[in-house]
C-alpha positions as CSV (number, residue, x, y, z in Angstrom):
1,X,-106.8,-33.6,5.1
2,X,-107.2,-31.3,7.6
3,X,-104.1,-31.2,10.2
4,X,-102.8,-28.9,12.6
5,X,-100.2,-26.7,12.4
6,X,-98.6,-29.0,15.5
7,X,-99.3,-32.0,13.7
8,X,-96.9,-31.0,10.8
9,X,-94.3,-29.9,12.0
10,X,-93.9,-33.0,14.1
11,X,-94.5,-34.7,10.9
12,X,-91.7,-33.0,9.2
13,X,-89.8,-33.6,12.4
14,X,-90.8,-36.8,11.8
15,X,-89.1,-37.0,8.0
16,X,-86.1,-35.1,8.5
17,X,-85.3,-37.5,11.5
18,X,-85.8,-40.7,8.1
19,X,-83.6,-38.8,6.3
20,X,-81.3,-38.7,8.6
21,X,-82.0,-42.9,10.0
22,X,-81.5,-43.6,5.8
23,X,-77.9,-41.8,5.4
24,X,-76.7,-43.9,9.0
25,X,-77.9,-46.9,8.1
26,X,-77.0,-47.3,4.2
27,X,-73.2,-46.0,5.0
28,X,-72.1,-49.7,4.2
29,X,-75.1,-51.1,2.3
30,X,-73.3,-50.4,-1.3
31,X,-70.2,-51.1,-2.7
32,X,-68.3,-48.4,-3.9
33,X,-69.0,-47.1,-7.1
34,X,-66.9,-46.4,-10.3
35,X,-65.7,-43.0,-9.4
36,X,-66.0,-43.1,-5.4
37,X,-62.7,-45.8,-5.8
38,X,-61.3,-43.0,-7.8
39,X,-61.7,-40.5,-4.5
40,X,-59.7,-43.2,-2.6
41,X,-57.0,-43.2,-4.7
42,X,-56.3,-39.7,-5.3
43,X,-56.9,-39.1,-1.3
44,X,-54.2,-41.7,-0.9
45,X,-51.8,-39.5,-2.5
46,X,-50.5,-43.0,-4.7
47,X,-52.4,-42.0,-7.8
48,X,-48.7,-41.9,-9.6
49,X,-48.4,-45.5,-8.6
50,X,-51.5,-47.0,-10.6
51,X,-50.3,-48.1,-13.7
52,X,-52.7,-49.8,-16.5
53,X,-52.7,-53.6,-16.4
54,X,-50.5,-55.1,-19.3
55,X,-50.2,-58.8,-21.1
56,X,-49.1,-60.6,-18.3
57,X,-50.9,-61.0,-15.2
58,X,-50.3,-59.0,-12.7
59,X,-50.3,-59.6,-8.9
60,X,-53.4,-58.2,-7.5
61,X,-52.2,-57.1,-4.4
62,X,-50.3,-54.6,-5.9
63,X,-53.2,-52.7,-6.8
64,X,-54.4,-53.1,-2.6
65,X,-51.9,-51.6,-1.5
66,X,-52.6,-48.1,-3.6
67,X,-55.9,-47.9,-1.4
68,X,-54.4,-47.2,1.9
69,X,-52.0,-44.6,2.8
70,X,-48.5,-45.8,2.2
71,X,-46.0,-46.4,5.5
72,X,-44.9,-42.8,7.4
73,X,-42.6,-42.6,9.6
74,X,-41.4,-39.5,9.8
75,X,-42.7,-35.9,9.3
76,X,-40.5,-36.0,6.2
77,X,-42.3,-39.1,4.9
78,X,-45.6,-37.0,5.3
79,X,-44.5,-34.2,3.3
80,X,-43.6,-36.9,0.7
81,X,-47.1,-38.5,0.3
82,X,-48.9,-34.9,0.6
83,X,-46.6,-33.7,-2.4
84,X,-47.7,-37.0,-4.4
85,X,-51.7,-36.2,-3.3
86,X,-51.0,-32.7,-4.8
87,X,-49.4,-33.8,-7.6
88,X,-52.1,-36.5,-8.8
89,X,-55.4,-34.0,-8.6
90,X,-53.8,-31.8,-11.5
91,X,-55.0,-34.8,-13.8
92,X,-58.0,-34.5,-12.7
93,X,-60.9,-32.2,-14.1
94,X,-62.0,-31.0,-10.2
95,X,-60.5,-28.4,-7.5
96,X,-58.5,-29.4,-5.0
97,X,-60.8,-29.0,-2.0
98,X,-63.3,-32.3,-1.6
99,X,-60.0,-34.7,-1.9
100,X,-58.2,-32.4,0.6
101,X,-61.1,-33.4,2.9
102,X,-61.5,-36.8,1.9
103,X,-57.2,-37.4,2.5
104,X,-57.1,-35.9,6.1
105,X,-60.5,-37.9,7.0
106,X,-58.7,-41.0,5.5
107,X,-55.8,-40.1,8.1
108,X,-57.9,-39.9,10.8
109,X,-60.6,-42.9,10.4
110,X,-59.5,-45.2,7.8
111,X,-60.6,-46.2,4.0
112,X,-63.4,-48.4,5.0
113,X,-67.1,-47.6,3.0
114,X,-68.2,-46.5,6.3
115,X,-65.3,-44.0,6.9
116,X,-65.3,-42.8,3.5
117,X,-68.9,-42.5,2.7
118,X,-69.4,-40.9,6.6
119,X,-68.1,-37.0,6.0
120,X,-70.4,-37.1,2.8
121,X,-73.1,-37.5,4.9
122,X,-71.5,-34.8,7.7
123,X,-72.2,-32.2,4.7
124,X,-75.2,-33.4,4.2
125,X,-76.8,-33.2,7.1
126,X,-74.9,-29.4,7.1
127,X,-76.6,-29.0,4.7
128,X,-79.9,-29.8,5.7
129,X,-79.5,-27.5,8.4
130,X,-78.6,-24.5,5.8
131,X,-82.0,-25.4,4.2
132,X,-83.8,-25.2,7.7
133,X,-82.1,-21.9,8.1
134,X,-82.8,-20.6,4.5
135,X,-86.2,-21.9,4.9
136,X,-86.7,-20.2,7.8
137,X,-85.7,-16.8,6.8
138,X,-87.1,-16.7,4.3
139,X,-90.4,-18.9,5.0
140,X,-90.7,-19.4,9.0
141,X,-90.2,-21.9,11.1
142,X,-92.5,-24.7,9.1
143,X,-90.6,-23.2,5.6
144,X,-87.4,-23.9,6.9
145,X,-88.7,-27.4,8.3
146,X,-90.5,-28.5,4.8
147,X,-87.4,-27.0,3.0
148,X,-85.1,-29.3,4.7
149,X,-87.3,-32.5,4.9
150,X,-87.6,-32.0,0.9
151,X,-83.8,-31.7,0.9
152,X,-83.3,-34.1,2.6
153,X,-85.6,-37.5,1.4
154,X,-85.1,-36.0,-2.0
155,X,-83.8,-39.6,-3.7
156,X,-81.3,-37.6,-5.7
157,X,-79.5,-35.7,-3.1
158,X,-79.2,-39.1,-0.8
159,X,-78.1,-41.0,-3.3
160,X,-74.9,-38.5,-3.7
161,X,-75.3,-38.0,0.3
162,X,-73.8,-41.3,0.2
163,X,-70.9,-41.3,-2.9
164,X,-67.5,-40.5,-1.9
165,X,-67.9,-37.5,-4.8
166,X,-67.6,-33.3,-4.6
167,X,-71.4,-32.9,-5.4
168,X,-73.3,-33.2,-1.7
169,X,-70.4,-31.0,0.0
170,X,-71.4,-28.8,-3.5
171,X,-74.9,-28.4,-2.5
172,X,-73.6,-27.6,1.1
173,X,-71.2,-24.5,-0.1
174,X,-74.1,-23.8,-2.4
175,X,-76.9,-23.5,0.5
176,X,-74.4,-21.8,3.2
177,X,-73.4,-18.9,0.6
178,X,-77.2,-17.8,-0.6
179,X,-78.3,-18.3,3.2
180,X,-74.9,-15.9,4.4
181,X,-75.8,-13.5,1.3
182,X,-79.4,-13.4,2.0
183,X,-78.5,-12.4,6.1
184,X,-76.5,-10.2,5.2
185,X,-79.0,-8.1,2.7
186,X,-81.0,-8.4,5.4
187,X,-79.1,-7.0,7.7
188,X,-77.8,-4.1,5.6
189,X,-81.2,-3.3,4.5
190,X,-82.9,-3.2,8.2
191,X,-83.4,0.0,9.7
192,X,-83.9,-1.8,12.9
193,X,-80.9,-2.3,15.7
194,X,-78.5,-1.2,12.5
195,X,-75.9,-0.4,15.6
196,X,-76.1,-4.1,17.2
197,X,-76.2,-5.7,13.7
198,X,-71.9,-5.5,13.3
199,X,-71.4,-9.0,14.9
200,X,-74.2,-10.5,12.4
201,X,-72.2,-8.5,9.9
202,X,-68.8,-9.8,10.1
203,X,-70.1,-13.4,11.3
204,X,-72.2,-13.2,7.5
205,X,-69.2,-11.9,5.7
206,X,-66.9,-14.3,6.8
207,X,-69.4,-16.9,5.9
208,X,-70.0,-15.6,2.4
209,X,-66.6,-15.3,1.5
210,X,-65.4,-18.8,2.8
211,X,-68.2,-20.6,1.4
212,X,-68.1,-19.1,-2.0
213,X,-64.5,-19.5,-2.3
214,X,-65.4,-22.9,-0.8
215,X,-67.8,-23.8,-3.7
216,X,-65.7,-23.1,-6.3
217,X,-62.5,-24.9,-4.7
218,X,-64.8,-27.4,-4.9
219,X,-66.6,-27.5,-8.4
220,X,-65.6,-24.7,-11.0
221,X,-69.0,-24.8,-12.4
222,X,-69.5,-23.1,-8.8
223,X,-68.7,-19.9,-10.7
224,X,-72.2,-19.7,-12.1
225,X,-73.5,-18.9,-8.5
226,X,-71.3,-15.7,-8.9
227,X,-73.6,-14.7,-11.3
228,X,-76.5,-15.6,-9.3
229,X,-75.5,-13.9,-6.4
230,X,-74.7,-10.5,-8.3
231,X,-78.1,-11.0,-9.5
232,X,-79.8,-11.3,-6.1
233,X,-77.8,-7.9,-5.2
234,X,-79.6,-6.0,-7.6
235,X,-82.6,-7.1,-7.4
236,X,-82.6,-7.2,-3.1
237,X,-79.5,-3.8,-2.2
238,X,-79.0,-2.7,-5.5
239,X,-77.3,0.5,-3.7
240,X,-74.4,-1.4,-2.1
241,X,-73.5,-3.3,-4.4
242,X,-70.1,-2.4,-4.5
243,X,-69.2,-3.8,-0.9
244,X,-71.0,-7.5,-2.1
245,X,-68.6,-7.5,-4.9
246,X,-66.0,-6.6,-2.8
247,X,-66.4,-9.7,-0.4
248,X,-67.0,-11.9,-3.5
249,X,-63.6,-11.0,-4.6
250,X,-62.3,-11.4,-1.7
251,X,-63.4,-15.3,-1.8
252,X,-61.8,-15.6,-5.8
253,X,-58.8,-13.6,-4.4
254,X,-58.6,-17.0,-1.6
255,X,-58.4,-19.4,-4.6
256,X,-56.1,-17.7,-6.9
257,X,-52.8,-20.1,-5.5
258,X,-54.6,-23.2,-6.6
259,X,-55.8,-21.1,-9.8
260,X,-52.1,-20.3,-10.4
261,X,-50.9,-23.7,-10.2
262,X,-53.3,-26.4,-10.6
263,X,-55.9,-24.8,-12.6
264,X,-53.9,-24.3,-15.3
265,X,-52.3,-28.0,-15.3
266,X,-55.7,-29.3,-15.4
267,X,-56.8,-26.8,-18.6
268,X,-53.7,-28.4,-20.6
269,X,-55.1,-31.6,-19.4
270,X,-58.8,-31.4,-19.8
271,X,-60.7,-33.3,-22.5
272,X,-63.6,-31.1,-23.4
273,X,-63.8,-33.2,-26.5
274,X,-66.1,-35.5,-24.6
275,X,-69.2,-33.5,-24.3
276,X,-69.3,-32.6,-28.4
277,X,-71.6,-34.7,-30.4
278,X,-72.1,-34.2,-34.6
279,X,-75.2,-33.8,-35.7
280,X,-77.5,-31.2,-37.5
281,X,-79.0,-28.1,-35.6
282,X,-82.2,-29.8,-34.9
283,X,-81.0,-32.7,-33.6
284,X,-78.7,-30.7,-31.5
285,X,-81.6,-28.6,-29.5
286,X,-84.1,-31.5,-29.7
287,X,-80.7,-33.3,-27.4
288,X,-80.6,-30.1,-25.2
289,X,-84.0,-29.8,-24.4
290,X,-84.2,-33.6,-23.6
291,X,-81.0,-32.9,-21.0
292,X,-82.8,-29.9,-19.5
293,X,-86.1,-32.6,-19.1
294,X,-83.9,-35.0,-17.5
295,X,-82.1,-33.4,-15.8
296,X,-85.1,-32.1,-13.5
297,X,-87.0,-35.7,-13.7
298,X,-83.5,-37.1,-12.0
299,X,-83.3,-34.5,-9.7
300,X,-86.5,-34.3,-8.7
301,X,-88.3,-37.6,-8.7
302,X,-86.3,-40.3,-10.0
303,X,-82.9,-40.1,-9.0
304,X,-80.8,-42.6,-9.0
305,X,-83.4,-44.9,-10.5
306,X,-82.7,-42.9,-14.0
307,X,-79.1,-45.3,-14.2
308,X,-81.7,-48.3,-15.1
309,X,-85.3,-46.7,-16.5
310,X,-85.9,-46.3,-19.8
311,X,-84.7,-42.6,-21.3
312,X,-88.4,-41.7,-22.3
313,X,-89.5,-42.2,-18.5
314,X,-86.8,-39.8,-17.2
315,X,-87.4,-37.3,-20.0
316,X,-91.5,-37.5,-19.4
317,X,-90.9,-36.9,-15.9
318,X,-88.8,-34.0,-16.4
319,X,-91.2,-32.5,-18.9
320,X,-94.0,-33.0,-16.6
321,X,-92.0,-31.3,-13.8
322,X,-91.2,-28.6,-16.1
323,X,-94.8,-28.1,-16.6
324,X,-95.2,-27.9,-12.7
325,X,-92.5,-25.5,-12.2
326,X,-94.3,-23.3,-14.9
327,X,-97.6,-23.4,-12.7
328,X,-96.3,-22.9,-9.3
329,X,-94.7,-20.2,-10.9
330,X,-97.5,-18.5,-12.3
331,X,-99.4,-18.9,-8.8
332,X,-96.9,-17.5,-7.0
333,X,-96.9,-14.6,-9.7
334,X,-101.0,-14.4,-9.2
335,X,-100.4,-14.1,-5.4
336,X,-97.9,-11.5,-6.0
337,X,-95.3,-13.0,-4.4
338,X,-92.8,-12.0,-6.2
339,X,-89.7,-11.2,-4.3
340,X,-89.6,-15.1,-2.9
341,X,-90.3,-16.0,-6.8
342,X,-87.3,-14.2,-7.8
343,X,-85.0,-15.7,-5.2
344,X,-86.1,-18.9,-5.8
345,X,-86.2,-18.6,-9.5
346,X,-82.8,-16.8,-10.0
347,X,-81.1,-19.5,-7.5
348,X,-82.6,-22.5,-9.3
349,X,-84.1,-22.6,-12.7
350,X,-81.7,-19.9,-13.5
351,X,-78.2,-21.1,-13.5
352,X,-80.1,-24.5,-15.1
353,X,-81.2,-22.5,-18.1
354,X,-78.1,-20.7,-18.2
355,X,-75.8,-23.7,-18.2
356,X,-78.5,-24.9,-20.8
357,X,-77.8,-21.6,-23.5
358,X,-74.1,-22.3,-22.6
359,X,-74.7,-25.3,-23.9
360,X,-76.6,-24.4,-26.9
361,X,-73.6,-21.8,-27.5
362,X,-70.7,-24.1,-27.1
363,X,-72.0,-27.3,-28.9
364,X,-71.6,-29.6,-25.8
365,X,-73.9,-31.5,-24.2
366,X,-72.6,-31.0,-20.1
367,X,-76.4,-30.9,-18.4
368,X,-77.0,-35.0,-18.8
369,X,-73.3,-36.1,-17.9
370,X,-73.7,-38.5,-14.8
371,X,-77.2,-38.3,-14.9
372,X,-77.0,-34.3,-14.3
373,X,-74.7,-34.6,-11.2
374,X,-72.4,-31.5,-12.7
375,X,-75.4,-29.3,-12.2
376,X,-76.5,-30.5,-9.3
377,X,-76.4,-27.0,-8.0
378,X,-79.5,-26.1,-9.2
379,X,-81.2,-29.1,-7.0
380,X,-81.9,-26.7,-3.8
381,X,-83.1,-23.7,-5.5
382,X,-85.9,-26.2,-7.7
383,X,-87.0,-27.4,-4.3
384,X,-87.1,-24.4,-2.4
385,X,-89.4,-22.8,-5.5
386,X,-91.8,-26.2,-4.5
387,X,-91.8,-24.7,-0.9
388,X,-92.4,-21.8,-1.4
389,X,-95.1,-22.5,-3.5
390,X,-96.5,-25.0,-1.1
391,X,-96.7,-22.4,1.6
392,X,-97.5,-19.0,-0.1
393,X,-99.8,-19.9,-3.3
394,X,-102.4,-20.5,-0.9
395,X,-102.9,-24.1,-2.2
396,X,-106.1,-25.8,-1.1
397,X,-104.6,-29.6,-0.5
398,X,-101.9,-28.0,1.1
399,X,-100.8,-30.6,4.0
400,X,-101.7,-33.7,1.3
401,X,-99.1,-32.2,-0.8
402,X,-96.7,-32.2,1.8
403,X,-97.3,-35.9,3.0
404,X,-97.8,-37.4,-0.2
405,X,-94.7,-35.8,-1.8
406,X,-92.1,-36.8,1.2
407,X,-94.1,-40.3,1.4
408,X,-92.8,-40.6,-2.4
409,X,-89.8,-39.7,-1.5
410,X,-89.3,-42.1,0.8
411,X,-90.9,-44.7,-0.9
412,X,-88.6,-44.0,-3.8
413,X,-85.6,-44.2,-1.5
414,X,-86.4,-47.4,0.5
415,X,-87.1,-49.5,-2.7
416,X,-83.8,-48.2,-4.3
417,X,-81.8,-49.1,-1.1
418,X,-84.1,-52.4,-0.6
419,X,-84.3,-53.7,-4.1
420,X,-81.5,-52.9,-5.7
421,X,-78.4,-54.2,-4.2
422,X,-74.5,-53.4,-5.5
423,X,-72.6,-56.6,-3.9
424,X,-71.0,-57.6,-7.9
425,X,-67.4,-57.6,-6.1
426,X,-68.8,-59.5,-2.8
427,X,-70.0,-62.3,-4.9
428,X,-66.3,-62.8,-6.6
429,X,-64.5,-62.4,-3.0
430,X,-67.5,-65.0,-1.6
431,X,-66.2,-67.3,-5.0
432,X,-62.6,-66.8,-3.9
433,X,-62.8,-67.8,0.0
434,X,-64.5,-71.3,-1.0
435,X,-60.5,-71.9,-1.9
436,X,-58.5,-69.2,-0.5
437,X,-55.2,-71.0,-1.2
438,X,-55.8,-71.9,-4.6
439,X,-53.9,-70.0,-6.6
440,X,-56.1,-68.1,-8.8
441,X,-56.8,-65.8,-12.3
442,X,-58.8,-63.1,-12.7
443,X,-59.2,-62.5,-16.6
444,X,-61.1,-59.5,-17.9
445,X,-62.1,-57.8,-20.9
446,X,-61.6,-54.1,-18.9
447,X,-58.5,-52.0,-18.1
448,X,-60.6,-49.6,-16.6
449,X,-59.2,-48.3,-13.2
450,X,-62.3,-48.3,-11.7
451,X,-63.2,-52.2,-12.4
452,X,-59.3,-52.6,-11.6
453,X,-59.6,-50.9,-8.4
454,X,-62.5,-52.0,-6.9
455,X,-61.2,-55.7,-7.4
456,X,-58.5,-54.5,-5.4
457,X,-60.4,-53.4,-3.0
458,X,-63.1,-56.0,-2.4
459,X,-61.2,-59.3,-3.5
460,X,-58.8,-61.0,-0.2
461,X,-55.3,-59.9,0.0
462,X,-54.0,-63.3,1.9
463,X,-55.4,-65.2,-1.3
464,X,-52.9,-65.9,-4.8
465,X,-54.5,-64.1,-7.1
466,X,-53.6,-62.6,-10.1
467,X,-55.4,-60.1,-12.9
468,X,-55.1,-60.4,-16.3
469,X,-57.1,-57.5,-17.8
470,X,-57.5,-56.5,-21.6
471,X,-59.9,-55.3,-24.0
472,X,-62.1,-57.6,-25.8
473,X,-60.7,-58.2,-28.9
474,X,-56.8,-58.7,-27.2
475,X,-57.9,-60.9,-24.1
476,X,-58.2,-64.4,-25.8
477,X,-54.6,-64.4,-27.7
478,X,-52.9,-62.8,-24.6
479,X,-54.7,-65.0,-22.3
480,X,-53.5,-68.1,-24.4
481,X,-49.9,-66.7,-24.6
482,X,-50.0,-66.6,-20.7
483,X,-51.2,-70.1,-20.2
484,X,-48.9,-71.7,-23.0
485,X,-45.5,-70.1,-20.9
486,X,-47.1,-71.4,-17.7
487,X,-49.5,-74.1,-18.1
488,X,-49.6,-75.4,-14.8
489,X,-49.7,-71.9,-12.6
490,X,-53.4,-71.1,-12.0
491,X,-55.7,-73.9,-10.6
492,X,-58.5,-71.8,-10.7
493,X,-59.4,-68.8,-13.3
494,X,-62.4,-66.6,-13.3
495,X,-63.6,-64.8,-15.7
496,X,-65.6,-61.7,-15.9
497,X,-67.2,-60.1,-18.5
498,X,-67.4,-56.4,-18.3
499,X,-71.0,-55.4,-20.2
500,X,-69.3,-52.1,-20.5
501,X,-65.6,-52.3,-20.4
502,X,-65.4,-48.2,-20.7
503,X,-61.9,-48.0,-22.0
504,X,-62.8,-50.7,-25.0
505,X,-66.2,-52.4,-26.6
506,X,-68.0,-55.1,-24.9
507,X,-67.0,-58.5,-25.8
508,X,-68.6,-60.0,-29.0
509,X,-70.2,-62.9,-29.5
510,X,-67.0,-64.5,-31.5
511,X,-64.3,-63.0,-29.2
512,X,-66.1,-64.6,-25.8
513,X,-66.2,-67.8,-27.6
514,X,-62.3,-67.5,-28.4
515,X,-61.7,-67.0,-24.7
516,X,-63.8,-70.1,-23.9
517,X,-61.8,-71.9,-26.2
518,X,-58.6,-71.1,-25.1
519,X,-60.2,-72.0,-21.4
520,X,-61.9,-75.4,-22.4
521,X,-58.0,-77.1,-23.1
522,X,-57.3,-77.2,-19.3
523,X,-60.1,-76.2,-17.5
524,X,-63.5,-77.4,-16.7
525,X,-66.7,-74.9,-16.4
526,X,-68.0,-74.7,-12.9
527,X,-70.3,-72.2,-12.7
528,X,-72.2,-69.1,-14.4
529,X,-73.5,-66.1,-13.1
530,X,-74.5,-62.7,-13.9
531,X,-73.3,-59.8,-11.8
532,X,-75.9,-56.8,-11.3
533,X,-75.3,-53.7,-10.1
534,X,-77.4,-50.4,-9.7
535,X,-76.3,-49.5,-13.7
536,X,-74.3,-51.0,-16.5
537,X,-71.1,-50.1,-15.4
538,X,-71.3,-53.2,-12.8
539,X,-73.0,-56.2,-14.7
540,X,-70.7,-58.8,-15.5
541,X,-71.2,-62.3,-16.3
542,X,-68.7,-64.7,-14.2
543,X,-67.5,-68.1,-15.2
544,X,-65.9,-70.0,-12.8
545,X,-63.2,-72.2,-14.5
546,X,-61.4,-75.5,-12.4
547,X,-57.9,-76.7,-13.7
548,X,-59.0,-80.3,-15.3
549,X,-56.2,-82.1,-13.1
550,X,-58.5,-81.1,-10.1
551,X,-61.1,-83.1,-10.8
């Protein structure tokens, strides 16, 4: 396929501009997800106020209300709620900094999917743009073009460019502080207008240091990019090393008041227990190397499709992208291009295979939690080694690897937003405005804050309903209780069965049949339907349940 220079770069135009159409347009096309309900309630500062359903129902209203920011009226009454948002991220296993965004956008535009979702996507098209200008330094103008169309309709990167979760602003700090490190090598190293350089200079150091103290305010594992960048000194101004340690400890030196006080809350409350797993020693690397695989398949190629494929899929993929990281290594090598290998190498498949030996080290098993999002980090500097290849190995296909590759992409993308739809808490709210006024029971075998919330969120506020959540195996003898002291309360009750409860085991066989049992004295089956989501966390089964006297 022989196409001009001209042609391409309109091309890539063309792609970045789909990136960009895909982010706009999907801002409302999903419901929020487990955790991105989580983001809402910590950036409402009423975290304190959520309080685990118990064995009576509970008004579901009351949960609503945590989702907005609570009545101010006065300065005093701001102070109040910021306090309480300060004071509910120290249980929480992140940094401060993405919920300190997410509550003062929440001030400004609301707690809408469209609001929320909207200054995910701000960073990500930021940092799109710090991929064009990485790109370009290091590539030229078509580099930095191909570097930010790959970042950009890569299906792993837009599926967090649009969850209300730290990991797309991530990739953004991550991007903007090897781009201001890289300048500023550059500059220091050029024996070319040294005198005029000083406004690059400071405009650079600035940069570095508030993005790197940025990054890690933002995702602790950001402190593996520390490394990485000392790295990149040696090997790029070895002889000034001193002043780029300097202005990284100038950006730890930023963080150190949240280090001082909510760091160490959140060590006392961490549960690193999570990520262990018994086993023997060769079942223990044969579960490592299977994270590394997948962890590169997901980012790479499948992404959010790897909630739903079968594991051997991901972990083929990965292997088989392993295998073509090797050879566009090796090429690059052969072509002696080493110095762009080395960036590329040390800013991706580095801190990947050192979280990996940490890993191996420490008995846990961090590289596949969330489908690799903790480690996302490593996501630009895989895909800038596939540029780099693409435009210095010499590669005889060269433009058909660029089409075909973002054509996948987006192909991938548009069948994940087409296909698979997330409207499980829709359908209940649809179920519930056939009757608004009836009052109404939700019963369900999950405490989980996340199921809680988001039927809080989706379900109408102006309608009677009530939640009755509990595990499995306590849901039929409390729901019986609760009907027996008021038999004549609820008109209507629906009940959903979580697939995977999270806090509990999925309902079995014998305790769903005790629930319908305790149902089928004074109510009447209406309907059945499974509830499917984009992975197990959202697939319920609903039955719809009519008070006998109805009929």
């Amino acid at each position: 396929m022989k196409l001009s220079t001209k042609t391409i770069n309109i091309f890539l135009l063309a792609a970045i501009a789909s990136a960009v159409i895909l982010r706009i347009i999907n801002l409302s096309s999903r419901e929020f997800w487990y955790d991105e309900v989580l983001s809402l309630l910590l950036a409402t500062g009423q975290k304190a106020g959520y309080q685990t359903p118990k064995d009576v129902p509970v008004i579901l209203a009351n949960y609503t209300s945590l989702l907005s920011l609570p009545v101010e009226n006065s300065f005093s009454d701001f102070i109040i709620t910021f306090e309480k948002f300060l004071k509910g991220l120290v249980a929480e296993p992140h940094p401060f900094l993405f919920f300190l965004e997410q509550h003062f956008w929440l001030r400004l535009w609301g707690n809408s999917q469209a609001a929320m979702r909207s200054i995910i996507v701000l960073f990500s098209l930021g940092s799109m743009g710090c991929a064009y200008g990485l790109g370009r330094k290091l590539l030229g103008f078509q580099g930095g073009l191909l570097f930010a169309a790959f970042l950009g309709l890569n299906p792993y990167y837009l599926f967090h460019s649009l969850n209300v979760r730290m990991y797309c602003s991530l990739v953004f700090w991550v991007l903007l502080s090897s781009w201001s490190l890289l300048e500023l090598i550059t500059l220091n190293t050029s024996e070319v207008n040294k005198n005029r350089s000083k406004p690059s200079q400071i405009f650079w150091t600035i940069l570095l240091i508030f993005s790197a103290a940025s990054g890690l305010m933002t995702f602790y594992y950001f402190a593996v990019f520390f490394l990485v960048f000392a790295l990149l000194v040696l090997f790029l101004d070895r002889r000034r090393w001193w002043q780029y340690a300097l202005y990284l400890i100038s950006s730890i030196i930023i963080t150190l008041p949240w280090v001082w006080w909510g760091t160490r809350q959140q060590m006392r409350n961490a549960d690193l227990g999570r990520f262990s797993s018994k086993g023997g020693f060769i079942t223990a690397i044969v579960r490592h190397l299977q994270e590394f695989f997948d962890v590169l398949g997901t980012h790479l190629l499948i992404g959010d499709w790897s909630s739903i494929l079968p594991h051997f899929i991901v972990t083929t993929s990965g292997f088989l992208i392993f295998i073509g990281l090797l050879y566009c290594i090796w090429n690059l090598y052969k072509k002696n291009q080493i110095q762009l290998l080395i960036i590329s190498f040390v800013l991706g498949l580095f801190p990947l295979l050192l979280m990996l030996m940490l890993d191996i080290i420490t008995g846990k098993f961090t590289l596949g939690f969330g489908f690799g999002r903790s480690v996302i980090f490593v996501l630009p500097g895989c895909l800038l080694l596939l540029v780099i290849w693409i435009e210095k190995a010499g590669i005889k296909f060269k433009n058909i690897v660029i089409v075909s590759t973002l054509l996948l992409y987006l192909g991938i993308n548009i069948a994940d937003f087409s296909l698979r739809s997330r409207q499980m808490f829709h359908q209940v709210a649809d179920i519930i405005n056939e009757q608004p006024n009836t009052p109404t029971l939700i019963i369900m075998n999950s405490q989980a804050w996340g199921h809680v919330l988001r039927l809080a969120y989706y379900l109408p506020t102006t309608s009677p309903i009530s939640l009755l959540a509990q595990k499995s195996d306590q849901l039929s003898p409390i729901l019986a209780e609760n009907l027996s002291n008021n038999p004549e309360q609820y008109q209507r009750i629906l009940w959903l069965d979580s697939e995977r409860p999270v806090w509990g085991k999925p309902s079995t066989e014998e305790q769903k049949q005790a629930v319908k049992t305790v149902l089928d004295n004074d109510y009447n089956l209406q309907t059945s339907q499974r509830l499917v989501g984009t992975w197990e966390l959202d697939n319920f089964n609903l039955s719809v349940y009519e008070e006998k006297e109805m009929k």
